[in-house]
C-alpha positions in Angstrom: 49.4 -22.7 52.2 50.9 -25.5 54.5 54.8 -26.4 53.9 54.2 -29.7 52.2 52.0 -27.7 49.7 54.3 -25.2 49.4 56.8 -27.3 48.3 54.8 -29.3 46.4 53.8 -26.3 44.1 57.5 -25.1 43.7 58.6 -28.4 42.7 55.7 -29.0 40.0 57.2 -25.9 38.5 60.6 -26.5 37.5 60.3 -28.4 34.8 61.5 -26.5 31.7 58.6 -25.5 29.3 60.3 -26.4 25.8 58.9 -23.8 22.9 60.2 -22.2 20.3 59.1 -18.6 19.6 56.2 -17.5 21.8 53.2 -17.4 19.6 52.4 -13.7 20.2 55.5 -12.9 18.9 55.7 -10.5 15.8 58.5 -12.0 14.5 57.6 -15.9 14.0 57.6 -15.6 10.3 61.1 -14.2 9.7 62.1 -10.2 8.8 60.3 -9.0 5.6 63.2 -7.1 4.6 61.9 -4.9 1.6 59.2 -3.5 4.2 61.6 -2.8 6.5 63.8 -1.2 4.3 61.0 1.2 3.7 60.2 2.3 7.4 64.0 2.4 7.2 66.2 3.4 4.7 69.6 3.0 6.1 68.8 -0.2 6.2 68.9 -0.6 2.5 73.2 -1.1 2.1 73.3 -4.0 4.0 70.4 -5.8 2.9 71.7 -8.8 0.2 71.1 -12.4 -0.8 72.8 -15.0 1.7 74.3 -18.2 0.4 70.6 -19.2 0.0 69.3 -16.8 -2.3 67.4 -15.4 0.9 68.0 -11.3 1.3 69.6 -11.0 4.5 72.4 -9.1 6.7 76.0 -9.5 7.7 74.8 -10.5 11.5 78.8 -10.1 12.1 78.9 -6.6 11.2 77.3 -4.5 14.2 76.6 -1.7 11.6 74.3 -4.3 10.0 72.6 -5.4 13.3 72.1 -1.8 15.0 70.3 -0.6 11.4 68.1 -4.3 11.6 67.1 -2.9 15.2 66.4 0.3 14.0 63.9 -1.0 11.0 62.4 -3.6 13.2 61.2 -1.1 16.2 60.0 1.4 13.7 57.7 -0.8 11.9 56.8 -3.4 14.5 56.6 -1.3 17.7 56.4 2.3 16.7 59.8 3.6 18.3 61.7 6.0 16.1 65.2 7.5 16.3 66.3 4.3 18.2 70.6 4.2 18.4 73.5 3.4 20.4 77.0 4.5 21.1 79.1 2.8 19.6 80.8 -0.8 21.3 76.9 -0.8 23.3 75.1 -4.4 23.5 73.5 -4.3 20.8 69.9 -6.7 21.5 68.7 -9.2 19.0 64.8 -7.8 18.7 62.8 -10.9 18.2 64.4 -13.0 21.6 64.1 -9.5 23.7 60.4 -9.7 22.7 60.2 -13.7 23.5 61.3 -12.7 27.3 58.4 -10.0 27.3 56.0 -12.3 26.1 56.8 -15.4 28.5 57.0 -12.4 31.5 53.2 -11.2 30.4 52.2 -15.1 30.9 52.8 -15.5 34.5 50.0 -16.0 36.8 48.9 -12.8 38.0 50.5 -10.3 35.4 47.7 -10.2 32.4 49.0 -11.1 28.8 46.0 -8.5 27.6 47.4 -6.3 24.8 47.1 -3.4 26.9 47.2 -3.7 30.6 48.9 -0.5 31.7 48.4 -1.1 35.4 51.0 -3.6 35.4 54.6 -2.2 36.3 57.7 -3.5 35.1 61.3 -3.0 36.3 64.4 -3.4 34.4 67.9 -4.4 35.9 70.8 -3.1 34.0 69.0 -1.7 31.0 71.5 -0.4 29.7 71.9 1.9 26.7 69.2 0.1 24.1 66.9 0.2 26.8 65.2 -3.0 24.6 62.8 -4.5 27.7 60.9 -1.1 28.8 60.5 -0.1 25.7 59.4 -3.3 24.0 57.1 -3.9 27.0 56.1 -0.2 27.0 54.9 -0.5 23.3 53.6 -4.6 23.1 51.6 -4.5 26.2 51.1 -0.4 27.4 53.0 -1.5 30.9 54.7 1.1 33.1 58.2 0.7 32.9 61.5 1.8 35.2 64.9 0.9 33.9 67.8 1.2 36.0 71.5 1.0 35.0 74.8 1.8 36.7 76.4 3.6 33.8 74.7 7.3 34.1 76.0 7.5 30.1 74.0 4.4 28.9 70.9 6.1 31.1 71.7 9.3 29.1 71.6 7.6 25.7 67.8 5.5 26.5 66.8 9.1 27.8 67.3 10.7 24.5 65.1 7.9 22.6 62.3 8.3 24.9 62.4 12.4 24.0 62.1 11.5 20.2 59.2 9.0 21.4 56.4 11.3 23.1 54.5 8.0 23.8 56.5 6.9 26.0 57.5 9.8 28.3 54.8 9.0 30.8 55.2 5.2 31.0 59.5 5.2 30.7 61.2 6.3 33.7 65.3 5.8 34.4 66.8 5.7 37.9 70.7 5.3 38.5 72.1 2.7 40.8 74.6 4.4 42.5 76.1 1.7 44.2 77.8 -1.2 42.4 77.1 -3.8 44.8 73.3 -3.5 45.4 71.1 -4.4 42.7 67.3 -3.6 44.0 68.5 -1.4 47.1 68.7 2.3 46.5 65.6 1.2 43.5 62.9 0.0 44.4 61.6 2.8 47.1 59.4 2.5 50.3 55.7 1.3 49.7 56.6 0.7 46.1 55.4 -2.4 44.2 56.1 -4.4 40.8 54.6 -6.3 38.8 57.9 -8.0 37.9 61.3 -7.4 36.8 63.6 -8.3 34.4 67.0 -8.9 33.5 70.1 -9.9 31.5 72.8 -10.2 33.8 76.6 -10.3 32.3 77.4 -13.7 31.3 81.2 -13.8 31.3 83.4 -13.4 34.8 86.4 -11.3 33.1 86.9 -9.1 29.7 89.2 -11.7 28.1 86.4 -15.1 28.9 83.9 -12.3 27.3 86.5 -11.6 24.1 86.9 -15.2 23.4 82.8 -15.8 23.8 82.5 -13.3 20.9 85.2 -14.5 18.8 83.7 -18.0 19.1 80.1 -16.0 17.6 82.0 -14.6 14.8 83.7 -18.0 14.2 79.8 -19.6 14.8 78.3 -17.0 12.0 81.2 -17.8 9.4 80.3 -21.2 10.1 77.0 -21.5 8.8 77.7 -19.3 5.8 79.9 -22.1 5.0 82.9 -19.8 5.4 86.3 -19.6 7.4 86.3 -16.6 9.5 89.3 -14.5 8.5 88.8 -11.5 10.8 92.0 -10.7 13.1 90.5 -7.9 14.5 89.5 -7.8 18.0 86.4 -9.3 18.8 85.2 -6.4 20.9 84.9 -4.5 17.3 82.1 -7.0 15.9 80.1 -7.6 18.9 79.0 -4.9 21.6 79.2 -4.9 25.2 80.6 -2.4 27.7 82.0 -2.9 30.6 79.0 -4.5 32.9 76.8 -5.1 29.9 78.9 -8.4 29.1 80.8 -9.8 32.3 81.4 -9.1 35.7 83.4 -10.5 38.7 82.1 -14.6 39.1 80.2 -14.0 35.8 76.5 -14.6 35.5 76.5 -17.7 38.4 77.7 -14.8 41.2 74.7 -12.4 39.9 72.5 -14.4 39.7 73.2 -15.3 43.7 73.5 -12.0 44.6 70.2 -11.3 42.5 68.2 -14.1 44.2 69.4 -13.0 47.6 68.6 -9.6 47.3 65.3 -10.3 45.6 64.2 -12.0 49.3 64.6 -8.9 50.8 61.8 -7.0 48.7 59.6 -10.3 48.7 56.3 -8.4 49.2 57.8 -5.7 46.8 57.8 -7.4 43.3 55.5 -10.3 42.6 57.2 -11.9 40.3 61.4 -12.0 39.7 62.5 -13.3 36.5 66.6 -13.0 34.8 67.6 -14.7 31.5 70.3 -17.4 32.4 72.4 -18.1 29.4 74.5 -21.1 30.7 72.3 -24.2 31.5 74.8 -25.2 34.1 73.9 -22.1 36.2 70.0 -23.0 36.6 70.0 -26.1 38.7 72.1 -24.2 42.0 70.0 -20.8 41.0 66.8 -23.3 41.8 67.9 -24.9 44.7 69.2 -21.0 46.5 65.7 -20.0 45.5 64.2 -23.1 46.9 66.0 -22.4 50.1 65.3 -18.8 50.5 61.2 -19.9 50.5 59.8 -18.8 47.5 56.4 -20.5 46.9 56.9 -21.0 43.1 59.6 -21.6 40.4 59.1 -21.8 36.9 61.9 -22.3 34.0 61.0 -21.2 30.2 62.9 -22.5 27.6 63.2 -19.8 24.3 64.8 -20.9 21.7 65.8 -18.7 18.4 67.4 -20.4 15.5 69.5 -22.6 17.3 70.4 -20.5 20.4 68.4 -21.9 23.8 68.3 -19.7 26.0 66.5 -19.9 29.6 64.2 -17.2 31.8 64.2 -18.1 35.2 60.8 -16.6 37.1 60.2 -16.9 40.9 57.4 -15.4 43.8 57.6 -15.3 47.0 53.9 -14.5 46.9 
């Protein structure tokens, strides 16, 4: 491919792809909550009718949320015994699927429902462990999630043991060095398909305190109610340490991601991170641009009325 071409393809590419739910996604038609009730039982306290008339959850109670999760992997994708210390990100289900879906689209990965010869990577995947093992279970890929935190590792460890299915397609791997993010991972001669990831949004603990009391105030909001909760924010939304915010926030990693994703260019075909803050894409494009990557794609999800943003680029 000449350099004009090159460019030419990267820059058709860029245009963001505006969709709501992808179509292949099992939750486009809302949560049936009596059935889920059933493949769940805990479920069953926090299940009432909303404002609407409509059962629902407290989605500002992380009880509430982490027993959702539960219900929704055991009937929908087969994963039992799924939990999380407590204060751990705790992953809305049907958006964590959207990113799988849109990954399984690229050119060159297979959106087949089982394609097992295609081999994920996870950055940061903390302790719900939600991309491997969606992605294990929706499309049969082989997964490796890595994390920094050997305690979150511990915790996805123990939900693969109660999940035989996935002991031979679920592997873990430590990052031992805060400042690398593929080195000391991705090993010599080794290949992906792509990799994933949800880097920390917020540059300090109190940005990311305030981020969460604005949820709770956003939630209270469109149940047509003032929230009254004085506790601290950390108690109603999960998050530890690097899950939610680093140094330079989510623009800094996703430099440092980038960057380091050059270096094992004819390791991974395709690199792809959520970016949650729309100013943060157009300088991610242009470093990506400039580092030579041969194509650039942005995909728009959007749930309820949250946008959110998967960035996706090869240097293949």
């Amino acid at each position: 491919m000449t350099a004009s071409n090159r460019h030419r393809s990267t820059k058709s590419q860029t245009r963001p792809v505006h969709k709501g739910l992808h179509p292949r996604n099992l939750h486009n038609q809302g949560y049936d909550f009596p059935t889920l009730v059933k493949s769940h039982p805990a479920l069953a306290r926090h299940v009432k009718p909303n404002t609407y008339g409509n059962l629902s959850i407290d989605y500002a109670d992380p009880l509430a949320v982490k027993c959702l999760n539960a219900a929704l992997l055991s009937w929908h994708y087969n994963i039992v015994c799924w939990d999380i210390p407590e204060g751990a990100l705790c992953p809305p289900i049907p958006g964590r699927a959207d990113y799988i879906h849109y990954v399984a689209d690229l050119p060159g990965i297979g959106a087949e429902r089982e394609h097992p010869g295609v081999k994920l990577l996870d950055i940061g995947t903390g302790a719900n462990g939600i991309y491997p093992l969606l992605a294990c279970q929706i499309y049969g890929w082989q997964c490796v999630g890595t994390d920094i935190n050997p305690q979150s590792l511990d915790n996805v460890a123990s939900i693969i043991a109660h999940n035989p299915q996935l002991k031979a397609r679920f592997t873990l791997r430590t990052q031992h060095d805060k400042h690398q993010i593929f080195a000391g991972i991705i090993q010599a001669g080794e290949c992906f398909d792509v990799s994933v990831c949800n880097p920390p949004f917020h540059a300090s603990l109190d940005e990311a305190l305030k981020g969460n009391q604005l949820k709770l105030n956003n939630l209270a909001r469109h149940r047509g109610e003032q929230n009254t909760d004085t506790r601290s924010p950390s108690l109603n939304f999960g998050g530890l340490g690097a899950e939610l915010w680093c140094k330079g926030g989510e623009q800094r990693f996703l430099k440092k991601l980038i960057k380091e994703s050059q270096v094992y260019a004819t390791q991974c075909r395709w690199f792809t991170s959520l970016v949650s803050k729309a100013d943060n894409v157009k300088p991610a494009k242009k470093l990506i641009a400039k580092l030579g990557a041969v194509d650039c794609r942005e995909i728009e999800m959007k749930q309820g009325n949250k946008i959110t943003r998967i960035l996706a680029w090869t240097f293949m």
